[in-house]
N, C-alpha and C positions, 0 to 999 in steps of 0.2 A: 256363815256359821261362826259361832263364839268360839276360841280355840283358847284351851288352856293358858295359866302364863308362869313362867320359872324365872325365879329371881337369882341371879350370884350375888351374894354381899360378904364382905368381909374387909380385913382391916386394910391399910394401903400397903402397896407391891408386894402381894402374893401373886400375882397373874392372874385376875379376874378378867381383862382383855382379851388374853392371850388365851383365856379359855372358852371366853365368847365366840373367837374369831375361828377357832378350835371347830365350835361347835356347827357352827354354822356355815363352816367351809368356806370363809371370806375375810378378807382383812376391812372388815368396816371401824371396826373398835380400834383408837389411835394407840399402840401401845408403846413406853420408854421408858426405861430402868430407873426411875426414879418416881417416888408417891405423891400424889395427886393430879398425874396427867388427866386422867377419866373424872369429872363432877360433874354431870347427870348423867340420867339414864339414860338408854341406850336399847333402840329396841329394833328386835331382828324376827323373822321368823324359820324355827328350824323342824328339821323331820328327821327322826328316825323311826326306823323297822315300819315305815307307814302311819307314824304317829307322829302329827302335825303341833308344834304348841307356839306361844311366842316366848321369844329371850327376853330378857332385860339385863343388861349390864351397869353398877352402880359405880360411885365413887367410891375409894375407901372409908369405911366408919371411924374417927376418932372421936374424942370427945375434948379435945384440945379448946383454946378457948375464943380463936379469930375466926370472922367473921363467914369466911370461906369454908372453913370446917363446919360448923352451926350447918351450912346449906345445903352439903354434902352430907353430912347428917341428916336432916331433912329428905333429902332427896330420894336416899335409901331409903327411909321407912316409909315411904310412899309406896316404890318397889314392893317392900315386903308387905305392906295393906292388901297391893292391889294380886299378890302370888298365891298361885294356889298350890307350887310348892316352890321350897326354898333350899337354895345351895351356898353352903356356908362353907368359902374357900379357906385355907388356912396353907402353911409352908413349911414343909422339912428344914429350909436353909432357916426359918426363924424360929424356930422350936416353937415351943408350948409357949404364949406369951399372954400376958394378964390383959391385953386386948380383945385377945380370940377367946377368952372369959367373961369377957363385960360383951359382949355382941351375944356369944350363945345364954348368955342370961336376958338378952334384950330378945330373943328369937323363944326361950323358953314360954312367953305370954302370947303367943302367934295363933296355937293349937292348931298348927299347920304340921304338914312333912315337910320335915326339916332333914335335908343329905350332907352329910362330911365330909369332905374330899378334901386332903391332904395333897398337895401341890409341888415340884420338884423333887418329886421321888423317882431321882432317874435310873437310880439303881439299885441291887438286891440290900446293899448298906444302909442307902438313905431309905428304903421301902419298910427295914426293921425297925425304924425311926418312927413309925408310925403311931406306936402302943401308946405313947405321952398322951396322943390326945381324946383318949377313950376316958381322962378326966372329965371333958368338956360334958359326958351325959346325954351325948346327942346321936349313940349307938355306932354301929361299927363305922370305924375312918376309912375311906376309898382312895387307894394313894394313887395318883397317876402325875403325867409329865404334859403340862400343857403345850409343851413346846415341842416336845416329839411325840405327842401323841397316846404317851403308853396308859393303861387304864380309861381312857376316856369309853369304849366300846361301856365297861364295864358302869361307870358312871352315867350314858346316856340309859343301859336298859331298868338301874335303879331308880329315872326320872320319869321314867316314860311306865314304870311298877307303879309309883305313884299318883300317876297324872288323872284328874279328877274323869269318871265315864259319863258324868248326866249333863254336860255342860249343854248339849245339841238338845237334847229333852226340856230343859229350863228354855232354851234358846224358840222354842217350837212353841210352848205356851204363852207365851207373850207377843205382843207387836209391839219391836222397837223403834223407836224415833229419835233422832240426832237433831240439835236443833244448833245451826251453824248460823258465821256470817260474820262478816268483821267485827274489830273491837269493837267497846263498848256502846251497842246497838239494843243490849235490855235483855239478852238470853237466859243470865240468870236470874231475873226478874220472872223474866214468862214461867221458865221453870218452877219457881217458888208460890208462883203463881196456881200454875196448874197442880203442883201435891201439897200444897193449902201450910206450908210452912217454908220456916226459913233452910234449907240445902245446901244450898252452897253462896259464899261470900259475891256478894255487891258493893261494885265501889264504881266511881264514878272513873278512876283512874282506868284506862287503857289497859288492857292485859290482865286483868288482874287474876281472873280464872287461866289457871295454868294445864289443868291437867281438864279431861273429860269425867264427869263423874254420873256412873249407873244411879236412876233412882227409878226404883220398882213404885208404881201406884195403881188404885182400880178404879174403874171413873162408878158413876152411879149406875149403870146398867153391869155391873159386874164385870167386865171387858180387862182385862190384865194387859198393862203397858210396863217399858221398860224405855224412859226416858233419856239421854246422853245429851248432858250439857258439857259443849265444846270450849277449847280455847280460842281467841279472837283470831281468824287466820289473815295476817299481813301478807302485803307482797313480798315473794322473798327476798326484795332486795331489801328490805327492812326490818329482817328478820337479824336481829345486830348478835341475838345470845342463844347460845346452846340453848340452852331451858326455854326459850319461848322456840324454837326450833324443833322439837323435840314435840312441843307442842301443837304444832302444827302437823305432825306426823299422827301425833296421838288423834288430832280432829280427824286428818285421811283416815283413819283406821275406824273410826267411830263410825262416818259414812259406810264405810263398809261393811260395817256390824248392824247396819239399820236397816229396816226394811223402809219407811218414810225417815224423809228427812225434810225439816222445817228451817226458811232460808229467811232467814230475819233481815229487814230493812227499816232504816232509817227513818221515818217519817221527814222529822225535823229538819234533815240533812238532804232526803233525796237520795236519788239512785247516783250512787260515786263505781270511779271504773271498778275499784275491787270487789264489788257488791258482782260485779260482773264475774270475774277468776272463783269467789265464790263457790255463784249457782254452776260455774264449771266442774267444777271437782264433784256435785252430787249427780248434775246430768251425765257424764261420762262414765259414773261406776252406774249407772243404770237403776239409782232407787227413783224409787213415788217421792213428788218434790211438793210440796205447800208453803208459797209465800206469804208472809209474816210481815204485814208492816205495822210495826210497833212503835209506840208514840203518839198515836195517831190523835191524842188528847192535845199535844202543844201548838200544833200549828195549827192558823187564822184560815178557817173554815167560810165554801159557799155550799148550796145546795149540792152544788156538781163536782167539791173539789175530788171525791173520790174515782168516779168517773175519768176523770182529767189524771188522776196519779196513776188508775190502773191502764192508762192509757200510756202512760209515758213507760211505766215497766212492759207491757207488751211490745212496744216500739224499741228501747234499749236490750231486754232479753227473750228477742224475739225465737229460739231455742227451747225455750220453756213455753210456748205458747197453750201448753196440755197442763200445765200450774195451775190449781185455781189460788186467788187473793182474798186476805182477809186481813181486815183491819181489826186492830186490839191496840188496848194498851195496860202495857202487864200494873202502870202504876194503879191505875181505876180499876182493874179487871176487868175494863169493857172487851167482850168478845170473848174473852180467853177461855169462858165454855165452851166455844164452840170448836175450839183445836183437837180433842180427844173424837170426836164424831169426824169429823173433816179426814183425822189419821184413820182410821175404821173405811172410810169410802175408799181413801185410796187405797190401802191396804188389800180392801174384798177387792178392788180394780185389777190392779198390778195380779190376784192371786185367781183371777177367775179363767176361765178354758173354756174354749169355743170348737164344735166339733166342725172333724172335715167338712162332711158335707152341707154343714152350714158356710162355711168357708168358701168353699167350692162354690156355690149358688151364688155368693158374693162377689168371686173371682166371674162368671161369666157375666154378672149386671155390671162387672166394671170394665168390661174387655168391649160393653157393647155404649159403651156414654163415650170411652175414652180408646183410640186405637193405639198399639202397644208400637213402643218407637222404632224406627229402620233404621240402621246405622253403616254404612257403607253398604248400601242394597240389600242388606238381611235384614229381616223383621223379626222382633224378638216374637218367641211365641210360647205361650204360660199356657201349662198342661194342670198343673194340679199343686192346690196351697193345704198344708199342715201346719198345726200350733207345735213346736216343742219344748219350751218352756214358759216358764211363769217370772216374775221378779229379775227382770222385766219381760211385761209378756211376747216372745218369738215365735217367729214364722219364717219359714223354709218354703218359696216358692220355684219350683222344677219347672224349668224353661230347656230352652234349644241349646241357648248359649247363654253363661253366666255375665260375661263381658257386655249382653245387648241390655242388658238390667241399667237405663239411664236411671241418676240418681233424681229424675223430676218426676221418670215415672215409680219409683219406689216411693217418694210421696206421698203420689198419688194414692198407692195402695193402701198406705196409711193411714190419710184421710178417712177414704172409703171404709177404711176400721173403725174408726174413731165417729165415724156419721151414723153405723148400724148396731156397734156396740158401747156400751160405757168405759172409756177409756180413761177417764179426767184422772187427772195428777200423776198417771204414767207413762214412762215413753214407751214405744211399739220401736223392734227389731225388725228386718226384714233382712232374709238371707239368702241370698238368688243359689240356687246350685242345680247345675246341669242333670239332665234326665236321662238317667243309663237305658 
């Protein structure tokens, strides 16, 4: 599920940190009494009263003129693009200052909820201190103390008054797809690709897409997608700067907002390890996976060379073997119609339901091919298989004892899914539990 997002921005050492970490019950935000420790964002997720959203934590805004400021600069307004509401810190100990004026004039063009909260109001003196900033235009100021706490109650239930209701409803009409994979392997190419203009920046340079960017499109049978093109995800030992860091968090989070995700490789290059840690991150959050080998214009071609390559990706991520492959290449457009149809099969896959006693019929034609394992003199013994959810699709099979469930004959079981029903491009769960 798509979960709202709230931004803090404001200028440097008010306690944006210290209200992050406030909020989220965690010291993850690095905080120290001096401005500019925090320059990029910063994302957490927090819950109050049962209302789930994500944080984002920014650098302070100046408009100073070195190079580091520009990017922190930068940085925020991304923050505040991407919020669907915004918390504009501000500090009794610094009063009213012609900064916390140029930021609520930069916030005035948002047409967003924009909240005030007024910071180191520790006490009933500094809390009277508040009135100055009812200049700002940005409705009544919420003084609290990020650092003992006081007013934050009062600040989470005006965030969570605001926080958008239809986000699960937008999320419901569409199928979204993530389209991952190390740097520069053509992501935003395929993307630009497939909504027939130019989206987001291409360069040949390594990294150079930072952040994940939603693009809403509808293919020719009417079909509403909602596309997420990733940043390049490195190993992390290579992961040298906050900002591509940050980006790598942002692609986790994008798998996780996707129902398919499209694992893009290299042609030119071949399967390299990190093509491997990759398809890991999408096989383990349990979406429909579709590999993508792009490029497939450059390299010196025989009859068979496809044959031969999907051969060698089966044999390297052998894991995926429920993937289907398609070759494209985003610069020709070969193939690249056919990504939006391929996302739709897995999608009905991953989304389809199979009743018990269809199940059950399956479970006895497999009990009688294949005898169910014995492990220290007990034979496991499988009474009755249920579907309980979908994305990815699970199964709850009620045995004697959850312990005699061998991981070859769970499999097995799989298989036998995968032989009677249409499973392609998604993994199957299996979840032994004992029969009361």
């Amino acid at each position: 599920m798509v979960l709202p997002v709230v931004a803090i921005v404001g200028q440097p050492n008010v306690g944006k940190s210290t209200l992050f970490n406030r909020i989220i019950n965690e010291r993850l935000a690095i905080v120290e009494d001096k401005p500019g420790v925090t320059r990029d964002r910063n994302y957490a997720q927090a819950e109050w009263l049962g209302h789930k959203f994500d944080l984002i934590d920014t650098g302070g805004i100046t408009w100073e003129n070195g190079h580091i400021e520009e990017e922190i600069r930068a940085q925020a307004e991304i923050a505040i693009e991407e919020a669907d509401v915004i918390v504009i810190l501000t500090s009794v100990a610094n009063h009213l200052t012609d900064l916390d004026e140029r930021i609520a004039q930069l916030l005035y063009r948002t047409k967003k909820p924009v909240i005030l909260a007024v910071n180191k109001a520790d006490n009933p003196e500094q809390r009277a201190e508040i009135y100055d900033f009812y200049s700002l235009g940005l409705g009544e100021p919420i003084p609290i103390s990020s650092v003992h706490g006081t007013g934050i109650g009062d600040l989470l239930d005006r965030i969570v008054s605001e926080l958008p209701r239809d986000l699960a409803k937008q999320d419901e009409e569409r199928i979204s797809f993530s389209v991952i994979g190390r740097p520069n392997v053509g992501k935003s190419s395929i993307v630009n690709r497939l909504v027939g203009e130019q989206r987001v920046i291409v360069n040949n340079e390594e990294g150079t897409t930072r952040d994940a960017v939603d693009t809403p499109f509808v293919d020719d049978s009417g079909t509403k997608f909602q596309i997420v093109d990733t940043a390049g995800i490195r190993r992390r030992g290579k992961v040298y700067e906050k900002t591509e860091k940050y980006a790598v968090m942002r692609a986790i989070r994008a798998i996780e907002r996707s129902d398919v995700v499209c694992l893009v490789l290299d042609a030119s290059t071949g399967i390299r390890e990190q093509d491997k840690h990759v398809a890991g991150y999408a096989h383990e959050a349990g979406r429909g996976i579709i590999i993508v080998v792009n490029k497939w214009d450059l390299p010196q071609k025989t009859s068979s060379s496809g044959k031969e390559f999907e051969q060698t990706i089966r044999e390297e991520l052998q894991y995926l073997d429920y993937a289907p492959i398609v070759f494209v290449s985003a610069k020709t457009g070969q193939r690249i119609a056919q990504l939006p149809e391929l996302v739709k099969m897995v999608h009905h896959n991953q989304t389809q339901r199979i009743k018990s006693s269809v199940l059950n019929d399956l479970l006895l034609e497999a009990s009688k091919l294949v005898p169910t394992p014995m492990i220290k003199g007990k034979r496991l013994r499988v009474y009755y298989m249920t579907q309980v959810s979908t994305k990815p699709p699970t199964f709850v099979v009620f045995v004697n004892d959850a312990e005699l469930m061998h991981f070859s004959y769970q499999r097995f079981l799989i298989n036998q899914l995968r032989d009677n029903f249409d499973f392609t491009g998604t993994p199957i769960k299996i979840i032994a539990r004992k029969r009361k």
